[in-house]
N, C-alpha and C positions, 0 to 999 in steps of 0.2 A: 456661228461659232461651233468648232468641229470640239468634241473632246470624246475621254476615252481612247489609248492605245493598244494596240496588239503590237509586240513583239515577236517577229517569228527570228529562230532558231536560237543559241545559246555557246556560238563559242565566246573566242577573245574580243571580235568587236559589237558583239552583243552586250556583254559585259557592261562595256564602254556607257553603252544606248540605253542600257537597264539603270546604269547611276546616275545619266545625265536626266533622263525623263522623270527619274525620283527627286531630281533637285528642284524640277521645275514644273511637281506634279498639281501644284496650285491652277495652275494654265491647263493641264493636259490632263487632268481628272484619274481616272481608274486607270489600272497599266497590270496588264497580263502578259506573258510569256509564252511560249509555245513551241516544243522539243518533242521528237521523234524519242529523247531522251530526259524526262522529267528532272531525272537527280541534276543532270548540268543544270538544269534551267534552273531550281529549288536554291543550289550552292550560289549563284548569281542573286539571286533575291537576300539569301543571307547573308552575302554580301555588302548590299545595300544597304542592309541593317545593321549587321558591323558597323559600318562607318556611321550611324544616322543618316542614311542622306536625305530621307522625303523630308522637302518641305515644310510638309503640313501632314496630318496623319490621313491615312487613305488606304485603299486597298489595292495591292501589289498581288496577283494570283497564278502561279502553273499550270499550264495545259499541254495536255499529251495530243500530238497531229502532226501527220506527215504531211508534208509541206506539198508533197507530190499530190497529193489527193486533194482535187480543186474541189471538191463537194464538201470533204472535213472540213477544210480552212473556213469554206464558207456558211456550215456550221456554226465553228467555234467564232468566227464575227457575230455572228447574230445571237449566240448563246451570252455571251460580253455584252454585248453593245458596241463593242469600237466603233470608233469613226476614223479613226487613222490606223492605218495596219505599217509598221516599216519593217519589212524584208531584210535580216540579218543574216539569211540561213544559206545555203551553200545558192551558186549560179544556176546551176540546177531547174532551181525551184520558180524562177522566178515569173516563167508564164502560166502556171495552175495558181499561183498567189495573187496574179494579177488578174486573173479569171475570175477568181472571189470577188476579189474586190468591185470588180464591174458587176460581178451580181448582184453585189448585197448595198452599193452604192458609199462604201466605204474610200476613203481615201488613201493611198498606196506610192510607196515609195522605197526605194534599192538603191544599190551602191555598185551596181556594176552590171553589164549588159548579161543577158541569159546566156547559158550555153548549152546546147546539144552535147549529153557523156559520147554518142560517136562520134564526134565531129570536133575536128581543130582547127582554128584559124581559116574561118569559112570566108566565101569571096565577099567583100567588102560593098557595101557600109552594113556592118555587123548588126546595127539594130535595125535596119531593113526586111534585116531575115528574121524577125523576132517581134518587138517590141514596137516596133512603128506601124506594122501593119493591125495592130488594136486603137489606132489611134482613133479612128471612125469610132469605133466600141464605147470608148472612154466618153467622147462629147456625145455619142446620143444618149448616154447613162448621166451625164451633167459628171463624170468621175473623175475627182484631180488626179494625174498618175505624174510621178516625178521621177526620173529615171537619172540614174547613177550622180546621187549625192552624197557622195563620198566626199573622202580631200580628193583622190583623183582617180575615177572624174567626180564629178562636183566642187569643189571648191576653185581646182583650178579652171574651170568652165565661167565660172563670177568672176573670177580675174579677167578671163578672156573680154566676156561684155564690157566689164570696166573699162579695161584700159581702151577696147574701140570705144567707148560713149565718151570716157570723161579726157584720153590723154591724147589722142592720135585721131587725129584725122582721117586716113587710110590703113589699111591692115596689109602688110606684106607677109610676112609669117609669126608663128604661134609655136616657141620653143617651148615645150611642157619639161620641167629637171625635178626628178625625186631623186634626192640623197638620204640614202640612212648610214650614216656615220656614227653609230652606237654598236657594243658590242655586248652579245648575250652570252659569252664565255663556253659552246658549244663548241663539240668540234663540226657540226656541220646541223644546220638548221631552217627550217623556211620562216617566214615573220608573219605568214597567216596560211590559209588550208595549203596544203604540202600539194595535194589536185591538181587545185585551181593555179597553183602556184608554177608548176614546171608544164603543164597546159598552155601557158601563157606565151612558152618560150622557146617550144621544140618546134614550132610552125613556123610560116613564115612572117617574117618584123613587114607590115604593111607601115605605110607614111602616105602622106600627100602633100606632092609635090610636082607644081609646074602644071596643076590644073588636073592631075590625075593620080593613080595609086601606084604607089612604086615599091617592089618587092625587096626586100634583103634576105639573107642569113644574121641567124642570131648572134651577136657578137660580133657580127661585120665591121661595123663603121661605130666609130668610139673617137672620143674630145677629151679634154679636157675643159671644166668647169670653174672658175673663182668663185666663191660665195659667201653669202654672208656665213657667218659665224664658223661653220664648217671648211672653210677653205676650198685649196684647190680640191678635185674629184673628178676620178674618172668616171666616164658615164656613156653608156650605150646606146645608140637607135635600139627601140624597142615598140610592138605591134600594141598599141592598148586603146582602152576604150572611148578615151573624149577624142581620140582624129576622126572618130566616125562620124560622131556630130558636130564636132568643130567645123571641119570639112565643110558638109553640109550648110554650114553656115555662111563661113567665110571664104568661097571654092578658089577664090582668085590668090591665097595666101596657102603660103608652104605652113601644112601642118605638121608637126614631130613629136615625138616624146621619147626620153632620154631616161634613161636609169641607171644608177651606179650600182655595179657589181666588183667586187674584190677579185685577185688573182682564185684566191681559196676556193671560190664558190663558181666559178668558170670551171677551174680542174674539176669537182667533182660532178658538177653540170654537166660536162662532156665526159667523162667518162658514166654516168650512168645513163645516158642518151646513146653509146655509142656502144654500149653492152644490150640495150634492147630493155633496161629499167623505167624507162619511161612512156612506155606504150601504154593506148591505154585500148589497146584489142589483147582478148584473152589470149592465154596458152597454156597447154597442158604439159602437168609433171609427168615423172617417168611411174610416176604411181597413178598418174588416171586423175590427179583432181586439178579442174580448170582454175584459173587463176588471172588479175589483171594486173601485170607488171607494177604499174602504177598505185594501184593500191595499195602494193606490201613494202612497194618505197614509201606513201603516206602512214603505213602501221606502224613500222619501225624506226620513223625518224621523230622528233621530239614533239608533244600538242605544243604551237605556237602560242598559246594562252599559259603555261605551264614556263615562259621563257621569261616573263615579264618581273619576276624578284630582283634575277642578278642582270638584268638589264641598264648598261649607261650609255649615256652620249646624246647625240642630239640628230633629231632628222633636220632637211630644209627641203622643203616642195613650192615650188613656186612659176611661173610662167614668166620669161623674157617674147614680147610683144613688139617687134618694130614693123614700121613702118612710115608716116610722113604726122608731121605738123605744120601748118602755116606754109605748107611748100617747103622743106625741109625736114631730112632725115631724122629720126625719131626713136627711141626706146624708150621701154620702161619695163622695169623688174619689180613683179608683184609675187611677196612668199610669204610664208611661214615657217619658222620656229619650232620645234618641239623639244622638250625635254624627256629622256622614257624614265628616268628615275620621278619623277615630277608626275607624271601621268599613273605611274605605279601608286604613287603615295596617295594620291587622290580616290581612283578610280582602281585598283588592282590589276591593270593592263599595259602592256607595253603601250610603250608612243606610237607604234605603226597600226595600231587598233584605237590608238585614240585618236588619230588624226581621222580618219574610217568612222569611227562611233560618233565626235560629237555630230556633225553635219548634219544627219538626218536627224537626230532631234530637233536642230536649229529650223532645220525646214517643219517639221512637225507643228511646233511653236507657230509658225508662219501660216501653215494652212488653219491652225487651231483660231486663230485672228482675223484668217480672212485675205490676209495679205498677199498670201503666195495661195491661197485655195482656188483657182483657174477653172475650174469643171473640165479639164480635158488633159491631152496628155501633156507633156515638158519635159525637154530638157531643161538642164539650168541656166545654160546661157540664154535662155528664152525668158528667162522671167530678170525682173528687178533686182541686181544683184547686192545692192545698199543694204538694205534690209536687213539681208543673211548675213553678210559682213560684217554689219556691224554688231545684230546679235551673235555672234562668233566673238568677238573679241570681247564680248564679256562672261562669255563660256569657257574662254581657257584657251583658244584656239585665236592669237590677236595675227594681223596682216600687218606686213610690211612694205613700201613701196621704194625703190630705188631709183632715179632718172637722174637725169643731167642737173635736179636741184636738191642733189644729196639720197641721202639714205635716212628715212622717216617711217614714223607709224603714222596707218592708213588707219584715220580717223571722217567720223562723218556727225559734220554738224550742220 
């Protein structure tokens, strides 16, 4: 039985993971915080009090630590006690936090593959270069490490196992579709770090397909989507992180992930890509001070945590899985729902940070039982997806499944 968490960083979907682990601090014992910048993390905590959320009464603490500094972190683990640490803080951070963690034997877990600040859309399988080559590390330390449990990746990774264990016999491809069809009333905005965010998207859109990795341009190849609750949407081939280990998993199946982007946010996408605003190698002004393009587009465009009051509408992320049953052609559509007015009222965060927030607590809860606590590294689709599922659905985060015998909630009895 793990308890005791560390939360490291403190924007929007920390936020999330600071209310949900207060709810469920009965299970997870003591819950610390951990900011490069105290005040964010402090406002976060009072937060939580606002609302009442802990459980049970208990201690909720701030800690000052750069997440970069693998010796701080693993410090401030031993100075706590944690036993589960979960990585909210920028990409960044995430192989000095996972360092700690193998030191100090703590348990660790993230929401999205690390990234090198020089480095964009590196040759593929992205956690290759990163994260997988610690995975020796982890098993000879007995170290759970759970990589990208997020909604996605993470959540949709549990869909992916699902639907091969329980619906389909063969796996032919793995359509991964995020819609956010809400609107935070901006004229122009990212829905989490502004960075990480156009980082994501100026490189090139990797896929796998036909057994191997296949390049685009950003905004190349686009569909049309039907969906639940959200309707039609446009949506785009987009480079992200569960094709790496999806892939990996499934090599024989076209892997993709899709994302809906607006006319709005294409225009101003390509025009500050095409002005040189989104680089992220310095350049100097005419006055001598160096500068990273990138940056001053993340300074002056809106904190995504800051978007979450006037935010409505609804996201749906979910996996379309075909391939065969019984000798015969096969789908099935597994998603979720979100409300961001509904996730505001609860938690003070938009929906695209709660969908991101609750998960790794869910996983938390799992390794805090024993469940998902593996001594080594994982992905998600690697582990028992029942479990997370279904405690998700009484987190606030419920799954839905669609196939040829309707459109139902994904319940497990």
């Amino acid at each position: 039985m793990k308890r005791n968490v560390l939360i490291i960083g403190a924007g929007g979907v920390a936020q999330v993971v600071a209310h949900k682990c207060a709810q469920w601090n009965d299970r997870l014992g003591d819950l610390h915080i951990a900011s490069r910048t105290p005040a964010k993390a402090q406002a976060i905590i009072d937060s939580v009090h606002a609302k009442a959320a802990m459980k049970v009464p208990g201690v909720f603490q701030v800690h000052s630590v750069d997440a970069m500094d693998s010796a701080a972190v693993a410090a401030l683990i031993r100075r706590t006690g944690a036993q589960i640490v979960i990585n909210v803080g920028s990409a960044f951070v995430n192989m000095t936090v996972l360092a700690a963690c193998i030191e100090t034997g703590a348990a660790y877990m993230d929401t999205a593959i690390h990234e090198d600040p020089a480095k964009i859309c590196e040759t593929p399988p992205w956690y290759g270069n990163y994260e997988w080559e610690r995975r020796e590390a982890c098993e000879k330390a007995g170290v759970t490490a759970i990589l990208g449990v997020g909604f996605d990746p993470g959540v949709v990774n549990a869909y992916a196992r699902l639907a091969a264990d329980d619906y389909l016999d063969t796996v032919d491809s793995i359509d991964i579709v995020d819609i956010n069809a809400g609107s935070h009333g901006r004229w122009f905005a990212t829905n989490f770090d502004p960075e990480i965010n156009f980082r994501e998207f100026t490189g090139t859109v990797y896929s796998w397909q036909n057994g191997q990795w296949q390049s685009n341009r950003m905004f190349e190849v686009g569909r049309v989507w039907d969906l639940p609750v959200v309707g039609e949407q446009k949506a785009y081939l987009t480079g992200h992180d569960e094709v790496h280990s999806l892939s990996a998993r499934w090599p024989q199946a076209d892997v993709r992930f899709w994302m809906g982007f607006g006319d709005h946010y294409i225009n101003v996408f390509t025009v500050l890509k095409n002005l040189g605003l989104l680089s992220e190698k310095p350049v100097r002004t005419a006055e001598g001070q160096e500068v990273v393009p990138l940056k001053v587009v993340k300074a002056v465009l809106p904190d995504p945590a800051s978007l979450a009051p006037d935010y409505v509408g609804k996201t749906c992320i979910g996996d379309l899985v075909r391939g065969t049953r019984g000798g015969q052609p096969a789908e099935v559509f597994l998603y979720n729902v979100a409300d961001h007015k509904e996730a505001y009222e609860e938690v003070g965060s938009q929906g695209i940070s709660y969908t991101a927030g609750v998960p790794p607590v869910a996983a938390a809860l799992l390794v805090a039982d024993g469940t998902w606590d593996v001594s080594r590294m994982a992905n998600v689709e690697d582990l028992d997806p029942k479990p997370f599922l279904d405690l998700l659905n009484r987190m606030g985060l419920p799954s839905r499944i669609r196939d040829a015998a309707g459109d139902r909630p994904l319940t497990f009895s």
